[in-house]
DSSP file (Angstrom, degrees, kcal/mol; ACC not computed):
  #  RESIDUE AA STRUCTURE BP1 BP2  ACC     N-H-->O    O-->H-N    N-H-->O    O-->H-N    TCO  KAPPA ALPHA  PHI   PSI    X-CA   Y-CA   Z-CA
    1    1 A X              0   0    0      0, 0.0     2,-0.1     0, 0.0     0, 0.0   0.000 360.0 360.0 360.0 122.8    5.3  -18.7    9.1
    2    2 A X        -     0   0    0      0, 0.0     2,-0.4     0, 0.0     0, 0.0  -0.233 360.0-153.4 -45.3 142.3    5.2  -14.7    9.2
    3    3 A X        +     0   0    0     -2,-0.1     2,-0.2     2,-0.0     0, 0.0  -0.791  28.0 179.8-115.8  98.0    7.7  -12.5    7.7
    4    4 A X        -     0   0    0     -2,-0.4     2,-0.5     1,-0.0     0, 0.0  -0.590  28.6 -98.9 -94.2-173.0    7.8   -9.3    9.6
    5    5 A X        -     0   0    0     -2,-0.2     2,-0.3     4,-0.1     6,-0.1  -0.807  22.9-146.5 -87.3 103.3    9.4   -6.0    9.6
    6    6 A X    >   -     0   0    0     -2,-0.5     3,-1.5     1,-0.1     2,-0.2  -0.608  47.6 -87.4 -84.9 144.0   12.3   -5.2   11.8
    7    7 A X  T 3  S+     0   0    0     -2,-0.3    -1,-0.1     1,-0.2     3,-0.1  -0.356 113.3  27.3 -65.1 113.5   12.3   -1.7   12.8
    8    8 A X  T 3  S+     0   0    0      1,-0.4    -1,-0.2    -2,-0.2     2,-0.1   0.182  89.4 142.5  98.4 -29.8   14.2    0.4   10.1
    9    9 A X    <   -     0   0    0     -3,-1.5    -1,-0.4     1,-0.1    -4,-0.1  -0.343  51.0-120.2 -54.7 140.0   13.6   -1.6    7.5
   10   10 A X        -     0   0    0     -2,-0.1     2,-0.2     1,-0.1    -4,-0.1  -0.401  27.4-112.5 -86.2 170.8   13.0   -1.0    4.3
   11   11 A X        -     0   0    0     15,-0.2     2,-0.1     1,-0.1    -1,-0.1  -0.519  32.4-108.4 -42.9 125.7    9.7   -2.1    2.2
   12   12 A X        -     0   0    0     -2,-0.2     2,-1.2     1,-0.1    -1,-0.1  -0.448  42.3 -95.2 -51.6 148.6    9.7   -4.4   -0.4
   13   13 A X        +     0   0    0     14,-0.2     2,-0.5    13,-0.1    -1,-0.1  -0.644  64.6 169.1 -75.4  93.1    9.3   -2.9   -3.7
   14   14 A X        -     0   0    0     -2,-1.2    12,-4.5     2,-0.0     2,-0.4  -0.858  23.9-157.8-106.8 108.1    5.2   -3.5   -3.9
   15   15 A X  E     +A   25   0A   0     -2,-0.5     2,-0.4    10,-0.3    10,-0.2  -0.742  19.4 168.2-100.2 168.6    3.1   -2.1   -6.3
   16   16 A X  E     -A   24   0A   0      8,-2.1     8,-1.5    -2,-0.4     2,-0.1  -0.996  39.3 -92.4-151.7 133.6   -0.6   -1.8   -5.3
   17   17 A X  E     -A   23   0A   0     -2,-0.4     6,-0.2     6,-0.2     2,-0.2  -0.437  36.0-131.5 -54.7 135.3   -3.5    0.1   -7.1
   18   18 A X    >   -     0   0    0      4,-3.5     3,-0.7    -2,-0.1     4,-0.2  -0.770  22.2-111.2-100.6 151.0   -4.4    3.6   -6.0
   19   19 A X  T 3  S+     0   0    0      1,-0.3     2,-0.3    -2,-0.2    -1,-0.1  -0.302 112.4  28.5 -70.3 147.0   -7.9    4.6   -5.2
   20   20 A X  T 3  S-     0   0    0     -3,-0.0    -1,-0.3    -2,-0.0     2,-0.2  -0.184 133.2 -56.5  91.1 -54.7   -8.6    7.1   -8.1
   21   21 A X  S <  S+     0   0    0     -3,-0.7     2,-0.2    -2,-0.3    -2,-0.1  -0.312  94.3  63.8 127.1 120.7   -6.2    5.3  -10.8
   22   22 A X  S    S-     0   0    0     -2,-0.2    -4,-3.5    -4,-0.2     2,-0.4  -0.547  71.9 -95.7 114.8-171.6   -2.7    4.5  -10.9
   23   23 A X  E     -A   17   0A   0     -6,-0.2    -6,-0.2    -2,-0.2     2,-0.2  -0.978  24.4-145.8-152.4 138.6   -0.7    2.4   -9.0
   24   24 A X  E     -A   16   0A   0     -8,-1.5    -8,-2.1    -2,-0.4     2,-0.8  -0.491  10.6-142.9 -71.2 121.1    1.6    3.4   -5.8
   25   25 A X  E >   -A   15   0A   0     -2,-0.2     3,-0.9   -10,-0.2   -10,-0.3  -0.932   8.5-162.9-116.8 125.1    5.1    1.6   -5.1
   26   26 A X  T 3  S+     0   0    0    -12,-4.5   -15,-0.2    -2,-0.8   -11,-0.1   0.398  84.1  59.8 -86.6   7.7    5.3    1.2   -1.3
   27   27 A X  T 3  S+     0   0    0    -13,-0.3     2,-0.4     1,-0.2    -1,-0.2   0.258 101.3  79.7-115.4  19.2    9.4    0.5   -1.2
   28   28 A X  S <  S-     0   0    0     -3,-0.9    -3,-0.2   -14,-0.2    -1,-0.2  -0.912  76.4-122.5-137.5 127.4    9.9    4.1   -2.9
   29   29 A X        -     0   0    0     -2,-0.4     2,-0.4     5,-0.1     5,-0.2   0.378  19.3-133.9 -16.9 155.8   10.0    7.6   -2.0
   30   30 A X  B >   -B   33   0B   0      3,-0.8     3,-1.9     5,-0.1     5,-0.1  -0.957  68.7 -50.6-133.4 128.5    7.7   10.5   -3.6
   31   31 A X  T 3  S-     0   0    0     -2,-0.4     2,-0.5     1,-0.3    -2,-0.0   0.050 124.0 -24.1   4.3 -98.2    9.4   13.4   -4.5
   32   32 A X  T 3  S+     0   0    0     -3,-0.1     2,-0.4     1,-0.1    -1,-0.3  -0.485 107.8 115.1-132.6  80.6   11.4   14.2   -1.4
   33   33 A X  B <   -B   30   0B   0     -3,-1.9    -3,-0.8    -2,-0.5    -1,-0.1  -0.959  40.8-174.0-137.6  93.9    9.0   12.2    1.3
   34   34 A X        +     0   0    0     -2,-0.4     2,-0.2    -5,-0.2    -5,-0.1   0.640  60.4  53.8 -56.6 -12.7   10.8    9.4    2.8
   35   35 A X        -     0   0    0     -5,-0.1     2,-0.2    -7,-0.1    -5,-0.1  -0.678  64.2-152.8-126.6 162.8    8.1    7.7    4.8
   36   36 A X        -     0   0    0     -2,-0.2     2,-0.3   -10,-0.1    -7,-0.0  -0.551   9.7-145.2-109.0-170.5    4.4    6.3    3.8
   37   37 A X        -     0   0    0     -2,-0.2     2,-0.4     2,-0.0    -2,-0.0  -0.800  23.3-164.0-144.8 118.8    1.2    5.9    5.7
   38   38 A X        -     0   0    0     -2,-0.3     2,-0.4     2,-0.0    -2,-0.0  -0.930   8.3-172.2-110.6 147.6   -0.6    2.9    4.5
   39   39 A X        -     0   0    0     -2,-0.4     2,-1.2     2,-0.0    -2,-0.0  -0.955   2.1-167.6-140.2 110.7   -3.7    2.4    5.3
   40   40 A X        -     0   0    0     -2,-0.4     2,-0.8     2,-0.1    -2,-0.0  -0.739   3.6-161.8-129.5 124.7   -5.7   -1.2    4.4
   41   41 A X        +     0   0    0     -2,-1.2     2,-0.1     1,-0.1    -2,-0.0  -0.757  12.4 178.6 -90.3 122.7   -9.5   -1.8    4.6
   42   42 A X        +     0   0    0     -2,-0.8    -1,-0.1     3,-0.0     2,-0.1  -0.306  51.2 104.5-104.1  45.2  -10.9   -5.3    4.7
   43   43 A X  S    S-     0   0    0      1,-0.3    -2,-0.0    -2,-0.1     0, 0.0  -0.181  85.6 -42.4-110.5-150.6  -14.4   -4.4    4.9
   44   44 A X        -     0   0    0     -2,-0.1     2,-1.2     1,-0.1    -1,-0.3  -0.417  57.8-139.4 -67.4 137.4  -17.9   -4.4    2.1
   45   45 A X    >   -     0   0    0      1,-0.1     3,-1.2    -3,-0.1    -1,-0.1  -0.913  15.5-163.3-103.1 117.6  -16.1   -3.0   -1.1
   46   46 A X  T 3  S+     0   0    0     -2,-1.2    -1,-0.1     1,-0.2     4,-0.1   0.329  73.2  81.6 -94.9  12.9  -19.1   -0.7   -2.1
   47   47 A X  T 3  S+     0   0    0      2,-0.1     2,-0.2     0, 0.0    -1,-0.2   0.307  71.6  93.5 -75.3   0.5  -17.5   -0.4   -5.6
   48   48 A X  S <  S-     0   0    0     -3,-1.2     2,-0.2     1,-0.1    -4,-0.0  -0.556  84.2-118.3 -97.6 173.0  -18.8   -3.5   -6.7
   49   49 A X        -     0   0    0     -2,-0.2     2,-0.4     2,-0.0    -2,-0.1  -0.548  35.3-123.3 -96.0 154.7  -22.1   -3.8   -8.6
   50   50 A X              0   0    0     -2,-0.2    -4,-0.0     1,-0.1    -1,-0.0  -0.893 360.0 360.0 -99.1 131.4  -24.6   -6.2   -6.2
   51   51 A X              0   0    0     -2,-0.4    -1,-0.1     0, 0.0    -2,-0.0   0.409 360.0 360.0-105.7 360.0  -25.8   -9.3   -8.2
């Protein structure tokens, strides 16, 4: 079973690591920016070390 997102809806309050260091909460605003752009790669993480 899915759960999506009806149009207008808010975001859950998710926090998620930011590239660089910190961590991002995707159900809350930045300074006076209502909206996000999320962007998620599921490809070769080329920050890991190769055994």
């Amino acid at each position: 079973m899915t759960n999506k997102l009806k149009s207008g809806e808010r975001l859950a309050n998710i926090a998620v690591p930011q590239l660089g260091g910190g961590v991002l909460r995707l159900g809350l605003p930045i300074d006076d920016h209502d909206w996000r752009l999320g962007v998620v790669y599921r490809g070769l993480n080329l920050l890991q070390e190769s055994h």
